[in-house]
BANU-24756 format. One record per residue (C-alpha): residue in one letter; x, y, z; residue number from 1. Coordinates in steps of 0.02 Angstrom, whole numbers, plus 50000, padded with zeros to 5 digits. Layout:
BEGIN
<aa: A, u: X, v: Y, w: Z, i: NUM>
...
END
This chain:
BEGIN
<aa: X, u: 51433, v: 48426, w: 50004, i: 1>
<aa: X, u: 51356, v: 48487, w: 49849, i: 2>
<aa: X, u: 51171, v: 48567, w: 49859, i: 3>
<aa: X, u: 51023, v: 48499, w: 49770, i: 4>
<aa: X, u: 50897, v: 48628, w: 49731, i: 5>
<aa: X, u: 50763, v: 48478, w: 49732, i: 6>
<aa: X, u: 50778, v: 48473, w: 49916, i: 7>
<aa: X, u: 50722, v: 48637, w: 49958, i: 8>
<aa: X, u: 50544, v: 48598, w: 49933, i: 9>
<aa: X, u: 50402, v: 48680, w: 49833, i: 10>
<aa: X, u: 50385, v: 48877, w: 49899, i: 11>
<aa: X, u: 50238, v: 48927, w: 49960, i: 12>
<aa: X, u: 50155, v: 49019, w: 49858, i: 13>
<aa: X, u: 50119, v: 49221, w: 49907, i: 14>
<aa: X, u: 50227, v: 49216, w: 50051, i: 15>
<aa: X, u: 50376, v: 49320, w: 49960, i: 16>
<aa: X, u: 50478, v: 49423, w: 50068, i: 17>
<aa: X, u: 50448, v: 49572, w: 50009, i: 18>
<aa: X, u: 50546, v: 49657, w: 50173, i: 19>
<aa: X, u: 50739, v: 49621, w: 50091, i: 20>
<aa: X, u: 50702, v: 49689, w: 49928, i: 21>
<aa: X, u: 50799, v: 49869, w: 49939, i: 22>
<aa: X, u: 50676, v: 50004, w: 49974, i: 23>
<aa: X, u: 50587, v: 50082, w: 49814, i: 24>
<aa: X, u: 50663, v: 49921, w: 49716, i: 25>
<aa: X, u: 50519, v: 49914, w: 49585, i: 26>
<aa: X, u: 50514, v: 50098, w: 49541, i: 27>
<aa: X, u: 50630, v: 50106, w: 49394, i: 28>
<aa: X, u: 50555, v: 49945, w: 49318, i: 29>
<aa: X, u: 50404, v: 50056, w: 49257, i: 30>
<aa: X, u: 50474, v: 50208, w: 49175, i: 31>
<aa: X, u: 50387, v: 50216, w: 49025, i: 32>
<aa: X, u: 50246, v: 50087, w: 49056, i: 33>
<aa: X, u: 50067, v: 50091, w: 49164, i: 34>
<aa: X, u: 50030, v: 49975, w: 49268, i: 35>
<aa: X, u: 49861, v: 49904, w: 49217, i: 36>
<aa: X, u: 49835, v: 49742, w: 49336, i: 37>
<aa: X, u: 49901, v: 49658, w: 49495, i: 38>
<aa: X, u: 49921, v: 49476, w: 49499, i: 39>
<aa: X, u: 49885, v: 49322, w: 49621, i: 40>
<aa: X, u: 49837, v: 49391, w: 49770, i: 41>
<aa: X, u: 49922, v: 49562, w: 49774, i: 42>
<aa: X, u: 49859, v: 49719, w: 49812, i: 43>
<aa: X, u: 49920, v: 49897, w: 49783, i: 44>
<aa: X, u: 49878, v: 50028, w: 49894, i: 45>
<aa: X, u: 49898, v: 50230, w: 49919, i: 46>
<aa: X, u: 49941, v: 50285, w: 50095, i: 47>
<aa: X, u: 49803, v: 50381, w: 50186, i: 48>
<aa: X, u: 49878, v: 50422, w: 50316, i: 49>
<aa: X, u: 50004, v: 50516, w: 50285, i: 50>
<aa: X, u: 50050, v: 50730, w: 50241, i: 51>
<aa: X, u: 50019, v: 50784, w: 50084, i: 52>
<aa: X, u: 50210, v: 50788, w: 50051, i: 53>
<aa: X, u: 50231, v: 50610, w: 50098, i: 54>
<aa: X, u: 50359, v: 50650, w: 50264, i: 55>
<aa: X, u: 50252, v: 50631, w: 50417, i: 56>
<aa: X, u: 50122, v: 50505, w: 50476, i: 57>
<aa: X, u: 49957, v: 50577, w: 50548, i: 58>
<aa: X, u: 49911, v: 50510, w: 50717, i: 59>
<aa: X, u: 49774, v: 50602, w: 50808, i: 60>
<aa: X, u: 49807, v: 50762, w: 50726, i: 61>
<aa: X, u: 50004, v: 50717, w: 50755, i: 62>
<aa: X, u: 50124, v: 50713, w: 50645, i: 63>
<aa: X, u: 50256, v: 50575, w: 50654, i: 64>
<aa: X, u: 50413, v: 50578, w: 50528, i: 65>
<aa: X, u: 50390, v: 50431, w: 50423, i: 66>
<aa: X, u: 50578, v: 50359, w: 50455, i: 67>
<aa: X, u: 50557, v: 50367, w: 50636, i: 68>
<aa: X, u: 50472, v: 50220, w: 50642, i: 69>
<aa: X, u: 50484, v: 50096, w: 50498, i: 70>
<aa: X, u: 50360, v: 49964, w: 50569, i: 71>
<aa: X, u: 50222, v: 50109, w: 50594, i: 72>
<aa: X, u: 50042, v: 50032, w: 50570, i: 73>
<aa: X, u: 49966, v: 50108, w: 50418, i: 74>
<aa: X, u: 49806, v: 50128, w: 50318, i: 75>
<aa: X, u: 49790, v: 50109, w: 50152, i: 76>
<aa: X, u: 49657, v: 50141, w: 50002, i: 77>
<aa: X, u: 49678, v: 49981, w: 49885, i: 78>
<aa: X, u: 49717, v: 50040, w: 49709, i: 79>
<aa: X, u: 49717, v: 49871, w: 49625, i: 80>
<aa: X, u: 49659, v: 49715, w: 49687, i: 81>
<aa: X, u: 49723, v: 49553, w: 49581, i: 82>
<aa: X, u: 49606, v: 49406, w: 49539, i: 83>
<aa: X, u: 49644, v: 49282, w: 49705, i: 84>
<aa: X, u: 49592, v: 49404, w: 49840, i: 85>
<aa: X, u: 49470, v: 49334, w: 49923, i: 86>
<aa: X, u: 49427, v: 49485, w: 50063, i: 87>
<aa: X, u: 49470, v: 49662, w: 49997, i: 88>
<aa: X, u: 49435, v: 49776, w: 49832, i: 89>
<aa: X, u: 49487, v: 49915, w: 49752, i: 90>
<aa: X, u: 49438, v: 50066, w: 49856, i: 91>
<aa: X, u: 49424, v: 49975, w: 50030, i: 92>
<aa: X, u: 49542, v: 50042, w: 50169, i: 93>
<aa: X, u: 49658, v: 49920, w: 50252, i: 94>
<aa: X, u: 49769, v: 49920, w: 50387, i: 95>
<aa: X, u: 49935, v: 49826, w: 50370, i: 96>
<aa: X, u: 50136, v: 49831, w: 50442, i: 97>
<aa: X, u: 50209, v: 49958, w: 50353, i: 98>
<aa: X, u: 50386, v: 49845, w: 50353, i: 99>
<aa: X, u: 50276, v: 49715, w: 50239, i: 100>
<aa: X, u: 50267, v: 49777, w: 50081, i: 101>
<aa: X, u: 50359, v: 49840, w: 49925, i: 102>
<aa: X, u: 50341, v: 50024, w: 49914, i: 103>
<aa: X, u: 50329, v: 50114, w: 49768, i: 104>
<aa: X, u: 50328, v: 50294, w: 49703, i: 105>
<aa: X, u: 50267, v: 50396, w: 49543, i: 106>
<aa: X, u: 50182, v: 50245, w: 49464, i: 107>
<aa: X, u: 50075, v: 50254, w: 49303, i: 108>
<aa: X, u: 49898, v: 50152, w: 49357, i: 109>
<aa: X, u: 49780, v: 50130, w: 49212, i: 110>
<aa: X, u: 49614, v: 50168, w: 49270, i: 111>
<aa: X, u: 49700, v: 50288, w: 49436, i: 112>
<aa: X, u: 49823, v: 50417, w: 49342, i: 113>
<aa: X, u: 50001, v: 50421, w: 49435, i: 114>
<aa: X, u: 50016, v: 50350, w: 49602, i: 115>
<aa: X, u: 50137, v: 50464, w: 49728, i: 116>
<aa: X, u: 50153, v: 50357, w: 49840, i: 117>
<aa: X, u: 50110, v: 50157, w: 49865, i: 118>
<aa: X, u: 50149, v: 49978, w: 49924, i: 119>
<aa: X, u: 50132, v: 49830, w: 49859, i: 120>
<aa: X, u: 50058, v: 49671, w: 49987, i: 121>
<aa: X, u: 49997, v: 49503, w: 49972, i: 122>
<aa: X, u: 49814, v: 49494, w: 50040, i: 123>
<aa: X, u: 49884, v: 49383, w: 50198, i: 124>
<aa: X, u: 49992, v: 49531, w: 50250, i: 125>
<aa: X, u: 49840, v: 49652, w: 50292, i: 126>
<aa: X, u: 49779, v: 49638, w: 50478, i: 127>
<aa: X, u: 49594, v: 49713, w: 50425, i: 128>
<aa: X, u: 49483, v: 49813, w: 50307, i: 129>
<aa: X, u: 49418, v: 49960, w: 50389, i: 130>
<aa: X, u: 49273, v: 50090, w: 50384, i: 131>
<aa: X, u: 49270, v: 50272, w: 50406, i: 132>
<aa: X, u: 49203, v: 50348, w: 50560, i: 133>
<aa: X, u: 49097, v: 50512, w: 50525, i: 134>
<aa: X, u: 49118, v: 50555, w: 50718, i: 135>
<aa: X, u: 49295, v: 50590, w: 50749, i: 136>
<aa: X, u: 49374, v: 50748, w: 50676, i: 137>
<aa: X, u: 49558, v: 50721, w: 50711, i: 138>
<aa: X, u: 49553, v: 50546, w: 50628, i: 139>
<aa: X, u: 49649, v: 50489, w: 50489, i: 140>
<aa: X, u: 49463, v: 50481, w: 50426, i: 141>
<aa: X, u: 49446, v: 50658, w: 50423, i: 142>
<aa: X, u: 49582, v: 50691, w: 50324, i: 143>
<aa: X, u: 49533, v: 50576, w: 50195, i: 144>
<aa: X, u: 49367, v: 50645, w: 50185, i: 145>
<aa: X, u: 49435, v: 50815, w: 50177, i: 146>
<aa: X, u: 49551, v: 50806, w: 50037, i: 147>
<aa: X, u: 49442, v: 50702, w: 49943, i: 148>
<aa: X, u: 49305, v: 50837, w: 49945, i: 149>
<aa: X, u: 49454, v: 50960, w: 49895, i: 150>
<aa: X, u: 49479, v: 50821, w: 49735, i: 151>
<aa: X, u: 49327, v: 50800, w: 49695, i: 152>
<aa: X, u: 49300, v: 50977, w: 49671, i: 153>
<aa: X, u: 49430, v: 51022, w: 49568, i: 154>
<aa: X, u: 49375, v: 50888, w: 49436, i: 155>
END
């Protein structure tokens, strides 16, 4: 029986798997170019919650190795935002699957400088937008707020 591509049906639109694209796929693609905008409904995000040298997760003042668990939750600072999200922008904190998303690494962002380490998600794939609590010192929270101060003043 021969296939007919008409019968598969229009795809719905922002529901690409990003999860069987090989891991750090999209990194070569931008050698040599800045990424200036995010399309659709796509949002690019730096990792919060994680070491400075990008190899644990922080949990409570824990640090977890980031391959131990590959469907960790994490949180996320959006980076870009493109033009059909309806719910989060740029500088919001999300929390979202870490399995989701297309990661990426040492990417040019117009507007942001280079970006160690990201992922790329559709808007659907976040669970929530989240706030910082001023109360908890062992948060992820805290160690945002803490090496933001340290940015700030070296600027």
């Amino acid at each position: 029986m021969v296939a007919d591509i008409d019968m598969l049906g229009p795809v719905p639109k922002s529901l690409i798997d990003f999860s069987s694209l090989p891991k750090n796929s999209f990194n070569s693609v931008f050698y040599g170019y800045n990424l200036k905008q995010v399309l659709d409904d796509i949002l690019l995000c730096t990792f919060v919650d994680e070491s400075t040298d990008g190899t644990s997760i922080i949990r409570n003042g824990l640090h977890v190795p980031v391959n131990t668990d590959t469907k960790a939750w994490r949180i996320g600072q959006v980076i870009l935002a493109g033009p059909n999200v309806k719910y989060a922008k740029v500088n919001d904190y999300v929390c979202f699957p870490n399995n989701l998303g297309v990661p990426v690494a040492n990417l040019d962002v117009d507007g942001y400088g280079t970006l160690k380490r990201g992922i790329f998600l559709n808007e659907q794939r976040i669970f929530g937008i989240c706030s910082m609590r001023a109360d908890d010192n062992e948060s992820v929270a805290s160690h945002v707020k803490k090496s933001s101060a340290k940015q700030r003043s070296r600027n």
